[in-house]
C-alpha positions as CSV (number, residue, x, y, z in Angstrom):
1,X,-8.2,-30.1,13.0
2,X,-5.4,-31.5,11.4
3,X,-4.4,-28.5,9.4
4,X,-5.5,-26.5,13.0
5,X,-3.1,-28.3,14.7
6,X,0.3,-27.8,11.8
7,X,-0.1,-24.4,11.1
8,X,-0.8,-23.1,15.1
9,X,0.4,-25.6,17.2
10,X,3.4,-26.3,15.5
11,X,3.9,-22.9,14.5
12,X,3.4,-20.5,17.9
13,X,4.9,-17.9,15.7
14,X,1.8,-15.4,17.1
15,X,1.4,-13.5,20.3
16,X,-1.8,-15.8,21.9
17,X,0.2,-18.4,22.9
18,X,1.5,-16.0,25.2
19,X,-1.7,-15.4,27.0
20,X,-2.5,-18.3,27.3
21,X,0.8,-19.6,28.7
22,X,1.5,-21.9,25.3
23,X,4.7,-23.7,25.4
24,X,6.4,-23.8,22.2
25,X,10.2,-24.8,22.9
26,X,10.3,-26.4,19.6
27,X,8.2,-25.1,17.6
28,X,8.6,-23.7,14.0
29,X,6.9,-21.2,11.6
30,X,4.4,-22.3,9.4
31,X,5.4,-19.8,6.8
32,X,8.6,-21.6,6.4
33,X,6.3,-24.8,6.6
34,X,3.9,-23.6,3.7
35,X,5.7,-20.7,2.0
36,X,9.4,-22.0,2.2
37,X,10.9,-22.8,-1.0
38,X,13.8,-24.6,1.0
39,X,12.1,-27.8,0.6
40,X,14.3,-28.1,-3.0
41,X,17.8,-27.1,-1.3
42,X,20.6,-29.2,-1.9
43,X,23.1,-30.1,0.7
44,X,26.5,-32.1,0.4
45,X,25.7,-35.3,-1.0
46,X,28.8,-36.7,1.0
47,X,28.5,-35.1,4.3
48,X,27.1,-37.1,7.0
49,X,24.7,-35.2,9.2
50,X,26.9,-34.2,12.5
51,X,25.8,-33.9,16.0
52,X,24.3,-30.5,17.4
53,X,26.4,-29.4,20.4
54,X,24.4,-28.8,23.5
55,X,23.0,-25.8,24.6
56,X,25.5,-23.0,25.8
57,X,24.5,-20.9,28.8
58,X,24.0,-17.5,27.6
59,X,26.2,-14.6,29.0
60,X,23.8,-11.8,28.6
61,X,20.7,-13.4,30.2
62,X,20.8,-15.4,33.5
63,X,19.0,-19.0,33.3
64,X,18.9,-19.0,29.5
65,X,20.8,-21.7,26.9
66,X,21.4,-20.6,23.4
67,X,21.3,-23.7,20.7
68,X,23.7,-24.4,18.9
69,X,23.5,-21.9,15.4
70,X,25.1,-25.1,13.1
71,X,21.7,-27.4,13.8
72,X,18.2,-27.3,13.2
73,X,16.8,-27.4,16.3
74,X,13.9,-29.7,15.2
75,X,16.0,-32.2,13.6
76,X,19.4,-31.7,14.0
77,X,20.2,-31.2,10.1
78,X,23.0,-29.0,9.4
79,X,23.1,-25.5,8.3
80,X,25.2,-25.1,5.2
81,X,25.6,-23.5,2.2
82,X,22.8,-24.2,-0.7
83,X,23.8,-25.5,-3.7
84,X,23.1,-25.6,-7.6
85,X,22.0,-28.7,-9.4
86,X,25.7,-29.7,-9.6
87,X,26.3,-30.0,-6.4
88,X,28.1,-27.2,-6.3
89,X,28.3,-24.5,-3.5
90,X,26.3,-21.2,-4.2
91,X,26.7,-19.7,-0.9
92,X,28.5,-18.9,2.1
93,X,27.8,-19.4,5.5
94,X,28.4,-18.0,9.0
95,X,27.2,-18.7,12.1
96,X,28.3,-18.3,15.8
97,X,26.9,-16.5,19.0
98,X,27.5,-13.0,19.5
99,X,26.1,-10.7,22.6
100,X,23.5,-13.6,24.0
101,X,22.2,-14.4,20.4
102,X,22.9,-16.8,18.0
103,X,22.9,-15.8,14.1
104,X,23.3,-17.4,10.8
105,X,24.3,-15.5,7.9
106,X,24.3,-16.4,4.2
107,X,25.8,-14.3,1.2
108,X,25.2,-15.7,-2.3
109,X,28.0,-16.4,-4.1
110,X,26.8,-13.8,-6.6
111,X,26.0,-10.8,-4.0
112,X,24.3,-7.9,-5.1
113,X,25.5,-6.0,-2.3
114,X,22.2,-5.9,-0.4
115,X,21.1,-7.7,2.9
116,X,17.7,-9.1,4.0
117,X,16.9,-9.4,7.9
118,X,14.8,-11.9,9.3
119,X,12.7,-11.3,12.1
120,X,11.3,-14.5,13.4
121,X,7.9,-14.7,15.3
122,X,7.4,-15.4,19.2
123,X,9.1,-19.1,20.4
124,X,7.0,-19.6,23.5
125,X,8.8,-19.0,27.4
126,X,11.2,-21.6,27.5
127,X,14.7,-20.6,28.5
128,X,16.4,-21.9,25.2
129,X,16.3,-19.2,22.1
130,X,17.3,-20.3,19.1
131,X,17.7,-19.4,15.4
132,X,16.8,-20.9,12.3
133,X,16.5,-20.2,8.3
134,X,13.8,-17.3,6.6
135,X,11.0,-19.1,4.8
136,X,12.2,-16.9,1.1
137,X,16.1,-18.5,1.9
138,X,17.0,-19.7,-1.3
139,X,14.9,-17.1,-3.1
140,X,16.8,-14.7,-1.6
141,X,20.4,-16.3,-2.1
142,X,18.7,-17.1,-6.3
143,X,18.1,-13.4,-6.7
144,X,21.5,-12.3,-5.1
145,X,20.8,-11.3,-1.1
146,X,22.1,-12.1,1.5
147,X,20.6,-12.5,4.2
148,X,20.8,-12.6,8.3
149,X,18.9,-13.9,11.0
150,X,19.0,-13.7,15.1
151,X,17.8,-16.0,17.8
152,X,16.9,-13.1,20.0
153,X,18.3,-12.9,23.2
154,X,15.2,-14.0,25.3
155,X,12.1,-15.8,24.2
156,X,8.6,-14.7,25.8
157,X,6.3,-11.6,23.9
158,X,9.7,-9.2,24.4
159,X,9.5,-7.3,20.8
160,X,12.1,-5.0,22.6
161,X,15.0,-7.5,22.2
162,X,13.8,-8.5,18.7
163,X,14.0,-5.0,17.8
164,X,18.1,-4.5,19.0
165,X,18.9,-8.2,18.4
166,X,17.8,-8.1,14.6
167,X,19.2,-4.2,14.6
168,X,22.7,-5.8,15.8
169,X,22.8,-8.2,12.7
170,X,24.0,-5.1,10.4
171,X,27.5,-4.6,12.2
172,X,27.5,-8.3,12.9
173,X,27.4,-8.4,9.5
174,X,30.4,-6.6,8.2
175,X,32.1,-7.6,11.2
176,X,31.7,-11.3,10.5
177,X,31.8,-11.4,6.4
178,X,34.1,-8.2,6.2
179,X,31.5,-6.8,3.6
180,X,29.6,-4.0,4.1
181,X,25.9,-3.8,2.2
182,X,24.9,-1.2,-0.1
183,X,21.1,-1.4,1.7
184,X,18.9,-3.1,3.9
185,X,15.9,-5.0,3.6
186,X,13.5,-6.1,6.5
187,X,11.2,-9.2,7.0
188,X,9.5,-10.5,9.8
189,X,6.2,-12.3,10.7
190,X,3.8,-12.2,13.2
191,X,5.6,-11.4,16.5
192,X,8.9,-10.5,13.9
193,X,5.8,-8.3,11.9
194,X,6.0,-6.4,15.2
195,X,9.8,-6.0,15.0
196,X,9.4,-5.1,11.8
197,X,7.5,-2.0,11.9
198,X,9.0,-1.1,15.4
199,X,12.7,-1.1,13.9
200,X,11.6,1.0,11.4
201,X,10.6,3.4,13.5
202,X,13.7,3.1,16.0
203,X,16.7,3.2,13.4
204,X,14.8,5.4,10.4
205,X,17.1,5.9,7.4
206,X,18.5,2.5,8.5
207,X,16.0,0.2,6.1
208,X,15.8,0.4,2.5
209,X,12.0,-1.3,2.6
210,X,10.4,-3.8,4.7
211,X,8.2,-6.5,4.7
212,X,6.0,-7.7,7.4
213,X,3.3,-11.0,7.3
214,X,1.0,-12.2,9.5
215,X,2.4,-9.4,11.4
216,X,1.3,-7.9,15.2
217,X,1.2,-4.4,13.5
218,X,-1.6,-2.6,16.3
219,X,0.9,-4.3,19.1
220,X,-1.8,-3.9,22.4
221,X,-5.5,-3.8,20.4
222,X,-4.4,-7.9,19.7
223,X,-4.9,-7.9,23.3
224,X,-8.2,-5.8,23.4
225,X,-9.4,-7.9,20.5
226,X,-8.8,-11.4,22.4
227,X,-10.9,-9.7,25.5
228,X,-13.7,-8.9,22.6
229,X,-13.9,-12.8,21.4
230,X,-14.9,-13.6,25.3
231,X,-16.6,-10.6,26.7
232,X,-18.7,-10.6,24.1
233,X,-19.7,-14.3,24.2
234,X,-20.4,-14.0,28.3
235,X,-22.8,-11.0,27.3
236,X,-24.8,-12.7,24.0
237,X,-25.5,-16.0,26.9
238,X,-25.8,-14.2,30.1
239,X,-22.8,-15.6,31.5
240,X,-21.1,-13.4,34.7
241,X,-17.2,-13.8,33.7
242,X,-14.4,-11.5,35.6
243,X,-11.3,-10.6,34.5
244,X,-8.1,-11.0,36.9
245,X,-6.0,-8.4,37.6
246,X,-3.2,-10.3,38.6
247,X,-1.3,-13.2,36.9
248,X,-1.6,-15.3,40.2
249,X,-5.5,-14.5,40.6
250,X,-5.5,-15.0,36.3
251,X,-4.1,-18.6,37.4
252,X,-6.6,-19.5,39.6
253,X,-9.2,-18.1,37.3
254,X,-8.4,-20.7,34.7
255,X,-10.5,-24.1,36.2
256,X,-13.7,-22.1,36.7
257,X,-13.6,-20.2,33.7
258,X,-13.4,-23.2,31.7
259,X,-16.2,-24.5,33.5
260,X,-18.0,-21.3,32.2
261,X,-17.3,-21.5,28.9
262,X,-18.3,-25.4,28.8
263,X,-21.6,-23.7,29.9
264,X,-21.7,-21.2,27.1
265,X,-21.0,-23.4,24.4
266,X,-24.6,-24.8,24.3
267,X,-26.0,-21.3,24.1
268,X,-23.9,-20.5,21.7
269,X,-24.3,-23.4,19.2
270,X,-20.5,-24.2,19.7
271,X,-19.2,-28.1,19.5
272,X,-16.2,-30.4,18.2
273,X,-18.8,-31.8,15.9
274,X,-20.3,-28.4,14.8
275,X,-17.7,-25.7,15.2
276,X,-19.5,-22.9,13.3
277,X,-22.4,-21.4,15.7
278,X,-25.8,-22.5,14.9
279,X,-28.1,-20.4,17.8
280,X,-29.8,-16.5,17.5
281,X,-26.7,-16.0,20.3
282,X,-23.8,-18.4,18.4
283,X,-24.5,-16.0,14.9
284,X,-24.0,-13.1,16.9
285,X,-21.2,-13.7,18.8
286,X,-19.9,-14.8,15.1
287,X,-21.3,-11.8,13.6
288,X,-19.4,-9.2,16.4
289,X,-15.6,-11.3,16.1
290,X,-16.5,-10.8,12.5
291,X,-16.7,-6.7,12.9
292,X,-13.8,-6.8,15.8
293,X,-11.4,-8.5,13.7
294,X,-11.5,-6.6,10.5
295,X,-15.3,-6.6,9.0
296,X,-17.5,-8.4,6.6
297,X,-15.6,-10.0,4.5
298,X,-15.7,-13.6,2.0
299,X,-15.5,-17.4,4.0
300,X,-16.1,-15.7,7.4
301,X,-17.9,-19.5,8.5
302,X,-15.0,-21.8,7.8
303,X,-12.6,-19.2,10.0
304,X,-14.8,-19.6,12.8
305,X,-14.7,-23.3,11.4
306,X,-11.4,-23.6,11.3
307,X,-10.3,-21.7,15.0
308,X,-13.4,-23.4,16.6
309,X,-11.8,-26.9,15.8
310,X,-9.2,-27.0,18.4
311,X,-8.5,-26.5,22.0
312,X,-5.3,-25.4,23.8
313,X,-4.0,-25.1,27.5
314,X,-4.5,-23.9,29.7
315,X,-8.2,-24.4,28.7
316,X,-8.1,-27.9,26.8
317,X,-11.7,-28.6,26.8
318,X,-13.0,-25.2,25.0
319,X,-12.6,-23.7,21.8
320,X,-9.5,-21.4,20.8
321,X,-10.5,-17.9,21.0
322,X,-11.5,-18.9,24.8
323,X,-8.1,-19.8,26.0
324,X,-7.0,-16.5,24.5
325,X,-9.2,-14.6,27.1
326,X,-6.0,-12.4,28.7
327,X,-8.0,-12.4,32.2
328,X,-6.2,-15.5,32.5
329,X,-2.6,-13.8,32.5
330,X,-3.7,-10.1,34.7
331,X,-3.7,-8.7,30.5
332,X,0.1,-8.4,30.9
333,X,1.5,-9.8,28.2
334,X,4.0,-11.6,30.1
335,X,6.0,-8.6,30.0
336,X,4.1,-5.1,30.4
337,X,3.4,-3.7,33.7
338,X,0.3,-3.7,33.8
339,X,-3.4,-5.0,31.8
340,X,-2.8,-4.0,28.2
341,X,-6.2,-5.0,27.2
342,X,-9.1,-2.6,27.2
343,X,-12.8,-2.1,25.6
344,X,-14.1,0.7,27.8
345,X,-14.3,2.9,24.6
346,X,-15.5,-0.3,22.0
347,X,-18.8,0.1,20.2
348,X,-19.6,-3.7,19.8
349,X,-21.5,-4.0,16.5
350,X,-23.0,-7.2,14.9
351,X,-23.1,-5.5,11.4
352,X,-21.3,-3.0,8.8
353,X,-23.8,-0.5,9.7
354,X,-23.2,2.6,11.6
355,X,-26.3,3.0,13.9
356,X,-26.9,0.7,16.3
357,X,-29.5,-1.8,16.4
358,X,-31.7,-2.9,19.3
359,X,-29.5,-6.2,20.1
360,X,-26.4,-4.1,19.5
361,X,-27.1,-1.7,22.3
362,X,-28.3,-4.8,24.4
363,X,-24.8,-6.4,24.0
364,X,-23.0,-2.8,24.4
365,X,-24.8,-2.4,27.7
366,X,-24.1,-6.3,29.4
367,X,-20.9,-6.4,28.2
368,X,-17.9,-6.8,30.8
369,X,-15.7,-3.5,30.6
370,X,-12.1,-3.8,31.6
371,X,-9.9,-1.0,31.9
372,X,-6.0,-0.7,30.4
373,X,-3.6,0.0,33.2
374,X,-1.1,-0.3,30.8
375,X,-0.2,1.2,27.0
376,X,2.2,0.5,24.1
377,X,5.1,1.8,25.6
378,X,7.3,4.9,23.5
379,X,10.7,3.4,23.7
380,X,11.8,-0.5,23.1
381,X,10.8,-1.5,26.9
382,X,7.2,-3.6,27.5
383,X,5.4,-4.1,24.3
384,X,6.8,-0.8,22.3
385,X,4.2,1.1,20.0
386,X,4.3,1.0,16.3
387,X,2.6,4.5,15.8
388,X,2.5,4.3,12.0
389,X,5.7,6.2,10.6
390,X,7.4,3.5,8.2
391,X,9.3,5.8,6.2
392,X,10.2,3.6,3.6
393,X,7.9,1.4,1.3
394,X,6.2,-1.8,3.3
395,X,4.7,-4.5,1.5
396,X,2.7,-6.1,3.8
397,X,1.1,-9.7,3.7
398,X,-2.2,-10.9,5.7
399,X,-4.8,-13.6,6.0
400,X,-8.4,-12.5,5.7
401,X,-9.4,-15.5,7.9
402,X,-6.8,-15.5,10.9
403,X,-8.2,-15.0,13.9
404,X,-4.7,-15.8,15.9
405,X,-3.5,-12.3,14.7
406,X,-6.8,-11.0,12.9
407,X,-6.4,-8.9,9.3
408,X,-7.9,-6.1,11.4
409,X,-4.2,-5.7,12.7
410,X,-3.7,-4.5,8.7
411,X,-6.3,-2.1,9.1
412,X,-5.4,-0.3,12.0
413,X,-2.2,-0.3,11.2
414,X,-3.2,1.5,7.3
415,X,-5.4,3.9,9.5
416,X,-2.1,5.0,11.8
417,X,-0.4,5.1,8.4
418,X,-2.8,7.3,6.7
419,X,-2.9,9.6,9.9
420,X,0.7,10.1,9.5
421,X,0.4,11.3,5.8
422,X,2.7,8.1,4.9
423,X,-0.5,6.1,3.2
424,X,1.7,6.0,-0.2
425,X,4.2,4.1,1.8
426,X,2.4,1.3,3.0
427,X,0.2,-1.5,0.9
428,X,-1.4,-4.6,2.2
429,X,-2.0,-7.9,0.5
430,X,-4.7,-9.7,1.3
431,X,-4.8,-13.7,1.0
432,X,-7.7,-16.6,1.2
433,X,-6.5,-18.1,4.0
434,X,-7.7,-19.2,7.6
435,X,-4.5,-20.2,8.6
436,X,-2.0,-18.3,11.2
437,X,0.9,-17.7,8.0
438,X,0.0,-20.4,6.1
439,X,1.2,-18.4,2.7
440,X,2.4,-19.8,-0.3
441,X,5.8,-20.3,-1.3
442,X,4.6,-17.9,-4.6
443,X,2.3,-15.1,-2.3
444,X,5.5,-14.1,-0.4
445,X,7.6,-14.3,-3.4
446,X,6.1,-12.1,-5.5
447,X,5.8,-9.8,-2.7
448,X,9.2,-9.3,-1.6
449,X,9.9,-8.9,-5.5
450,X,7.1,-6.5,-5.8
451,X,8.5,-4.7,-2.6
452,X,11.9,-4.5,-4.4
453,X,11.0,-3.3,-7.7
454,X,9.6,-0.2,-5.7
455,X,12.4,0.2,-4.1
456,X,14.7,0.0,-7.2
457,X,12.1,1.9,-9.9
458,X,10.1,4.2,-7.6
459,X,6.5,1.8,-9.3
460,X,4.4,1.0,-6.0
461,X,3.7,-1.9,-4.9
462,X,-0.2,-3.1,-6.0
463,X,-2.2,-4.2,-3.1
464,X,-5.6,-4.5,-1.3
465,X,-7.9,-1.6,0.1
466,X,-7.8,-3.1,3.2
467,X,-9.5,-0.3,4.9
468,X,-12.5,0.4,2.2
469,X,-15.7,-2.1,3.6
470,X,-16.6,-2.6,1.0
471,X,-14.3,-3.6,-1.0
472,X,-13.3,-5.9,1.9
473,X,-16.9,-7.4,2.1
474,X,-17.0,-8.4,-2.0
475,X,-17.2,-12.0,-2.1
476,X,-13.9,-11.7,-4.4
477,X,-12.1,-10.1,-1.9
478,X,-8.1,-11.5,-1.3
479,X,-8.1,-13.0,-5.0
480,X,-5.8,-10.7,-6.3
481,X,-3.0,-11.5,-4.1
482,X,-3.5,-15.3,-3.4
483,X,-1.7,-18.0,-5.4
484,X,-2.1,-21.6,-4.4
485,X,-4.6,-24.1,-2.8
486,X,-5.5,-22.6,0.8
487,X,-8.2,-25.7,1.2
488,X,-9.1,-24.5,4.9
489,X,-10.8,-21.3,3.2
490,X,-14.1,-21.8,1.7
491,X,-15.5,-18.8,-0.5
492,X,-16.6,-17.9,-3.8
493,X,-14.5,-19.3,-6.1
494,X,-12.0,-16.9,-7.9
495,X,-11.3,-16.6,-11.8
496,X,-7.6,-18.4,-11.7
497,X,-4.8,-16.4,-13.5
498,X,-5.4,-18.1,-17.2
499,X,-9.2,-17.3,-17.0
């Protein structure tokens, strides 16, 4: 719970706290939590931590505050330049407000002509945006980026703004340093995975490469999936759910459908005390968010484990994957015009095999079938498409046991790719974790490296058939690619790198 609780609660960086109307005003990513190496920087030894100014009201967006760029919005620490063991300075910094964002900027002292954007994941729907430091900072500034980063102009699930905000940061760039870079690289995670692959698309022959992690890369079918995880657990226990069309009837939806699920969780095996399923209708409703959110594959249990363990609002009392239900919100993101989420084409299956099965018809025939009224959208309004047309190389990063933003987002994603004829373009990484971009400080070093060496030598990137079963489904799956203790994920053990 506790680990539940750091790398989602604190974190928010994913698109479900959206649904479910998650307020995260402060909250941080957990890949700069787990995979930062910023822990090590050095600041001033003689300068005294300063007071963050307050909140300026933005001039682009009525009602909103931008923080102040110079602070860390958690704890007030300044942003400055890192430094060597010395003490002394081995970058420079910028930071200001520009066009109802704030942005930091940091060139290595040592440039190699090249920038890195970061696009930073979803900050909940309070009216305060904010920007803060990539995870890979000092990694970058060591191996001679520089990078940039934008607060976004509005918070909420609006990819569109992270898409022009983070676009902006190029002529911000040479406008602010004077210097203009040789190439572009692009990062961002969850939410900012989004941006990523949407930016690509918008501004092509703009990006040198890019690199996306626990990214939103199928933009509406996260929706589509969070509607699986509850239609299908109302079917396996005989339980007569609706789904809202409206984000006022979605509202008054939420105290009865708690009360519903409280009744399902007996049925289905489900407790604090036991979070895995342990009845005929628990392992099914396991075995079908298995197949919906990316297929048999290694430590399936202590995923369902580990999401199982907590509860957030609206629905406190229930596990996860309930308050994710997007009946609760009329399916529109927040932002879309309509219910994004659909399953009136899904083939609900409770095993890798093709044909159906008795109880797999069963549960195809009770299930509750909801209707999109709404689609990715083709330009950068509502929540814009990412059809699959990179361009460049993407190196792409992904846990095999998230269920916040499911690997099965990876997969889709490879199968646009593929359909495109841009396959060679696009590898995915697979890691042993549970946790909602909980990667090591090594997993996304070596693959922004990795991504960068096939930019510079034309050698691919190695990575994970993501889309083969059954290479997904070996028990060894992920080992290749992960590299440090993930103690949430339990799975055959793999041969460490000296075996």
């Amino acid at each position: 719970m506790a680990r539940l609780a750091r790398a989602t609660l604190l974190s928010l960086a994913g698109t479900a706290a959206l649904v479910v109307g998650l307020v995260a005003t402060t909250a941080t990513d957990p890949a700069a939590d787990r995979g930062s190496d910023t822990a090590a920087d050095r600041r001033p030894r003689t300068a005294a931590p300063r007071a963050c100014a307050a909140p300026v009201a933005s001039t682009t967006q009525p009602g909103y505050a931008i923080a102040d760029p110079r602070c860390d919005v958690r704890t007030g620490a300044p942003f400055g330049p890192l430094e060597d063991g010395n003490g002394s300075a081995i970058s420079t910094t910028y930071t200001g407000i520009a066009a109802g964002s704030a942005y930091r900027i940091e060139v290595p002292k040592r440039w190699n002509h090249e920038l890195v954007l970061f696009a930073h994941g979803y900050r909940g729907t309070g009216t305060t945006v904010w920007v803060d430091s990539p995870g890979l900072r000092r990694h970058y500034i060591r191996r001679g980026f520089a990078w940039a980063a934008s607060s976004y102009q509005t918070n909420g699930y609006d990819v569109g703004h992270g898409v022009r905000d983070t676009h902006a940061l190029i002529g911000l760039f040479r406008t602010v340093t004077t210097r203009r870079p040789t190439g572009v690289y692009l990062t961002g995670q969850s939410m900012g995975g989004q941006v990523t692959v949407v930016a690509l698309e918008r501004y092509p022959r703009t990006f040198l490469a890019a690199m996306p992690y626990c990214g939103v890369l199928a933009e509406t079918s996260l929706f589509s999936y969070f509607l699986d995880a509850n239609v299908t657990a109302a079917a396996l226990t005989g339980t007569p759910i609706r789904y809202p069309r409206s984000r006022e009837a979605g509202a008054a939806y939420v105290g009865p459908y708690e009360t519903q699920v409280l009744a399902q969780l007996p049925k289905l095996g489900v407790s604090r005390q036991s979070p895995v399923p342990s009845t005929a209708a628990g392992r099914a409703w396991q075995a079908a968010i298995e197949q919906r959110s990316g297929g048999k594959r290694p430590g399936f249990d202590s995923a369902m484990s580990y999401w199982n363990s907590g509860s957030f609002p609206p629905l406190t009392r229930v596990p996860f994957l309930f308050g994710l239900y997007p009946g609760l919100t009329g399916g529109t993101a927040g932002i879309a015009p309509g219910n994004v989420a659909t399953n009136t084409s899904t083939v609900y299956q409770l095993d890798e095999r093709p044909g159906l099965t008795p109880a797999e018809k069963a549960l195809n025939a009770r299930v509750l079938r909801v209707a999109a009224t709404a689609t990715a959208s083709n330009d950068l309004t509502g929540i814009p498409a990412a059809r699959g047309t990179p361009g460049v190389p993407v190196v792409s990063v992904h846990s095999i046991g998230d269920l916040f933003v499911p690997f099965s987002m990876e997969q889709i994603y490879a199968r646009r790719v593929a359909g495109h004829g841009q396959s060679r373009l696009f590898v995915s990484r697979a890691i042993r974790s549970n946790a909602h971009c909980g990667f090591t400080g090594p997993e996304l070093r070596s693959a922004f490296d990795d991504l960068v060496t096939w930019v510079r030598t034309g050698r691919r990137a190695a990575g994970d058939h993501v889309t083969n079963a059954a290479a997904v489904a070996s028990a060894t799956f992920g080992c290749r690619f992960t590299d440090g203790s993930h103690p949430e994920f339990r799975g055959e053990r793999c041969r460490s790198r000296g075996d």
